[in-house]
C-alpha positions, -999 to +999 in steps of 0.1 A: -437+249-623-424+215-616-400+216-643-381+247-623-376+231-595-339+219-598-326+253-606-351+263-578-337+236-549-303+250-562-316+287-556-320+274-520-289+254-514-311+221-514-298+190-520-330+169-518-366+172-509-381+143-485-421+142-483-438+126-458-474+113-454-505+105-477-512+112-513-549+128-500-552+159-485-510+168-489-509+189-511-468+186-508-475+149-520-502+153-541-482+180-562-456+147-574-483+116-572-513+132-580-548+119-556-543+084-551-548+059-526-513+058-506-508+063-471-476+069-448-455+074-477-424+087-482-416+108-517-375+112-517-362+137-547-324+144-550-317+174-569-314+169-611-329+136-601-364+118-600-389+112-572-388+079-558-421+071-537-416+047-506-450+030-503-464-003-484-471-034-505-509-032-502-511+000-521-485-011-546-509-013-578-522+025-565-486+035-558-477+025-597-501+044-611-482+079-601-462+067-631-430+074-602-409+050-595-414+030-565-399+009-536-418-015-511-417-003-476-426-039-465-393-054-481-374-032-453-388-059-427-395-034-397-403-067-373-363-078-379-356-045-373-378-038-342-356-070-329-324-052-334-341-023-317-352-046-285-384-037-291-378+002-296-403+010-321-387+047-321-355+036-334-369+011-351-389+034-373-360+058-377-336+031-386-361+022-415-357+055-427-324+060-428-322+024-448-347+037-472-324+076-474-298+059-479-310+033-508-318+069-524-289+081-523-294+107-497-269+107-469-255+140-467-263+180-476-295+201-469-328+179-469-360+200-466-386+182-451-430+188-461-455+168-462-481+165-431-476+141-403-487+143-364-459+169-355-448+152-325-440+120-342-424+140-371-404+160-345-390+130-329-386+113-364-363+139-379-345+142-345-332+105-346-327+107-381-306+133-374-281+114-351-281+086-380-274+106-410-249+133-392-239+144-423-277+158-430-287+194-424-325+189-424-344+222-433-381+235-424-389+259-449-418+284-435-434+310-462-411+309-491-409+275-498-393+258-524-424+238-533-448+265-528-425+286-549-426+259-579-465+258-575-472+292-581-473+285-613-488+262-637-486+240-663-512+231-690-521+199-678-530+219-636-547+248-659-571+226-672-579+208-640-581+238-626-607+252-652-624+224-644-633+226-610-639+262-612-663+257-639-682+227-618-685+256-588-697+277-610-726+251-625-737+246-586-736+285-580-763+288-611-781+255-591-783+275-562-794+307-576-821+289-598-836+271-561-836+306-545-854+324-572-880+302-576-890+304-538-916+331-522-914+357-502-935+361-472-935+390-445-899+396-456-888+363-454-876+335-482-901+305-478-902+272-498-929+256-515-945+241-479-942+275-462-908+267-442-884+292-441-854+291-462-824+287-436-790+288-444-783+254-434-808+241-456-790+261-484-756+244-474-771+209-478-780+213-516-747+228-521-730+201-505-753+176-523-745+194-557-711+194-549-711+157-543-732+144-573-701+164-591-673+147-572-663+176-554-654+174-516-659+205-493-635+201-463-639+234-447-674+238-458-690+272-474-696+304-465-731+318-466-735+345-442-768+368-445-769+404-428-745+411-399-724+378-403-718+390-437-697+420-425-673+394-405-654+381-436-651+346-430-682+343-410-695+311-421-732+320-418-755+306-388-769+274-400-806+284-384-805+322-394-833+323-424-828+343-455-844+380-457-854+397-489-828+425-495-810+414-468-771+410-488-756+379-483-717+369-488-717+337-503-683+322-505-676+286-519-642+267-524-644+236-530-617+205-539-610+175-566-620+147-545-590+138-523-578+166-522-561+180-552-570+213-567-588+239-557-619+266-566-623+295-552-661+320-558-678+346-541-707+365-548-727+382-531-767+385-536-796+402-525-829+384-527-855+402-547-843+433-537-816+456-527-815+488-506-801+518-515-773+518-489-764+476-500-765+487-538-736+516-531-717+491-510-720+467-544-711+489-570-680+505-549-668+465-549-676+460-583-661+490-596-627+482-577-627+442-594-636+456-626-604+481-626-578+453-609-589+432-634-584+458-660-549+465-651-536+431-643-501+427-660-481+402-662-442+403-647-455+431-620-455+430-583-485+412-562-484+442-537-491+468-561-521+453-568-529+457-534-515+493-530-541+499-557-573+486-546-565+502-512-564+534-531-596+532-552-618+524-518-599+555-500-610+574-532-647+562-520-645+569-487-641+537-472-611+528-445-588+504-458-562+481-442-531+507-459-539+533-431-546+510-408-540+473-406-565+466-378-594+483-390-625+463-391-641+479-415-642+487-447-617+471-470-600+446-443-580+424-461-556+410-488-574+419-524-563+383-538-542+354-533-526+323-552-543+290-558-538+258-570-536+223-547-542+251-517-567+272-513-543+302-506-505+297-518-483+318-533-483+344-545-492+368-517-507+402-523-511+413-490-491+416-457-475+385-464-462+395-497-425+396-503-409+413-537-406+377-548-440+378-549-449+382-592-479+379-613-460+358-634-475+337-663-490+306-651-499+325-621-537+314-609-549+338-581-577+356-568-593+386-573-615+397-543-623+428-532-646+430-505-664+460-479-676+450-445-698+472-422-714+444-395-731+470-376-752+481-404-753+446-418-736+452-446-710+429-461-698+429-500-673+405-518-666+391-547-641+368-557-630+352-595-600+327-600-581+341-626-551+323-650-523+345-662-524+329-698-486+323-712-494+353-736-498+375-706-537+383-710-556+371-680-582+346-681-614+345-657-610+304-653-648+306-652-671+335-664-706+341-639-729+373-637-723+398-613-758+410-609-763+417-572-801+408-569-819+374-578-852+380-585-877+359-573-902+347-597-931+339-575 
């Protein structure tokens, strides 16, 4: 949590934390201002101390609302300093900086840098920074950040946000499952009240209409993949393929707070009207191994074991998994959950990328998702809950949803 994060930066042999760029869509940012309207910003935190937000003067009022306290970048007067410069807007702009560093007390020790900025400009920034402030060690971190180490787990007020959202995807799942069932089936095919066949991409523009009327953006849109594409796990689903009856289809949705703040994550996956017997095994062999996870999850034990353990139950079914071999392409072929919060994967990791800092802890918010993928017999399964890791240590399904594998249609 944010309040761990001085003992944290100490943990690291941090001195301060700079972060660079917007408050939309960075999540670095986001994580101290909240979603608000400021751009090129600069968020300075010296360790013990408090964030002090570098913003222009037009966003002033927006910048005040982060309850942080703030300094002008316009009182800095770049055009005086682009004179100094002759004109050199590069060390113009790095001079600026090291002005505003320095006025926060930062002139010496390990700085890590986040945040999200073109790379070459932030390259060349922290390079001339570098020969002003000599006395700075500036420090990528890469995996086991500081920040992303902070964020893996949460506090009341980012529960309840989170709950939030989940619940919202949740509301537009039932919307979506409502639409489809009340729709006919012709020749084998899902058809809508004029006779057109249901496409995915007809599917995808409700949901990102629903999602919309609930202020919820969708950057990286939502998987709906029917058949074959459903065996490829991220497949996103072909916006003209049309929806089959019994075909399965993985449908995948994770959306965002407008402006990026926190995330959902939900899968399900659905046969229409329907199910063979071979897609009904598949299910139930999924099911069976989310309903033990989520049986045994405790907190204070490792992420990995977790996965260990779902590799295990599908072995027990017959099914290849990534422990025996980590390039299958079938079967289970992936990590069984992951951490979320203002990404939609952060820490902690469950599978290759895990480490053994890597906890359930409490406050924890992950996934739970295992999934079975066999594209040449057009079979893919997943499905996927957002669970909290209450402070008591029971685990909480942020946002309860059947897990019935067919929709009936009821025309």
């Amino acid at each position: 949590m944010k309040s761990d994060l001085p003992a944290m930066m100490k943990e690291h042999s941090l001195d301060a934390l700079l972060v660079f760029g917007d408050a939309l869509h960075n999540p670095a940012m986001v994580y101290f201002t909240g979603v608000v309207h400021v751009t090129e910003a600069l968020l300075a935190l010296r360790r013990g101390g408090q964030p002090l937000l570098f913003c222009h003067a037009m966003e002033r009022e927006e910048a005040a609302a982060t309850g942080l306290q703030t300094r002008s970048i316009t009182d800095y007067k770049f055009s005086e300093l682009l004179k100094e410069c002759n004109g050199n807007h590069e060390l113009a702009n790095a001079r600026l900086y090291q002005r505003m560093l320095t006025d926060a007390g930062i002139t010496a020790g390990r700085v890590a840098v986040f945040g999200q900025r073109d790379a070459g400009r932030a390259f060349g920034l922290i390079s001339a920074l570098g020969e002003l402030l000599p006395n700075i060690e500036f420090v990528g971190e890469f995996g086991s950040s500081v920040l992303l180490e902070a964020r893996a787990t949460k506090d009341a007020t980012e529960i309840e946000r989170m709950r939030r959202i989940q619940k919202q995807t949740t509301e537009v799942v039932g919307q979506l499952a409502d639409y489809l069932g009340r729709q006919r089936g012709v020749d084998g095919v899902l058809v809508d009240k004029d006779g057109q066949p249901v496409t995915v991409g007809a599917v995808k523009s409700k949901i990102n209409l629903w999602l919309a009327e609930r202020g919820l953006d969708n950057p990286h849109g939502t998987i709906f993949a029917p058949g074959a594409e459903g065996g490829v796990p991220h497949s996103m689903g072909s916006p003209e393929a049309v929806l089959r009856l019994g075909e399965p289809i993985v449908f995948d949705i994770f959306p965002v707070e407008a402006g990026g703040g926190y995330w959902a994550d939900f899968t399900r996956t659905w046969c229409l009207g329907h199910a063979s017997d071979a897609a009904q095994k598949l299910y139930d062999d999924v099911r069976f191994v989310y309903e033990t996870i989520m049986s045994e999850l405790k907190p204070d034990s490792q992420c990995s074991s977790y996965q260990a353990r779902a590799c295990e139950l599908f072995q027990q079914r017959d099914h290849p998994t990534v422990a025996e071999d980590a390039t299958t392409k079938v079967g289970f072929v992936h990590g069984l959950a992951h951490g979320l919060g203002l990404e939609v994967h952060e820490r902690p990791a469950f599978g290759r990328d895990a480490t053994p800092n890597d906890m359930l802890r409490r406050g924890s918010v992950v996934t739970i998702e295992p999934g079975l993928y066999y594209p040449e017999r057009g079979l893919g399964m997943r499905i996927e809950d957002a669970v909290f890791i209450r402070p008591d240590g029971q685990p909480e399904n942020l946002a309860e949803y059947p897990l019935d594998l067919v929709i009936p249609l009821k025309n």
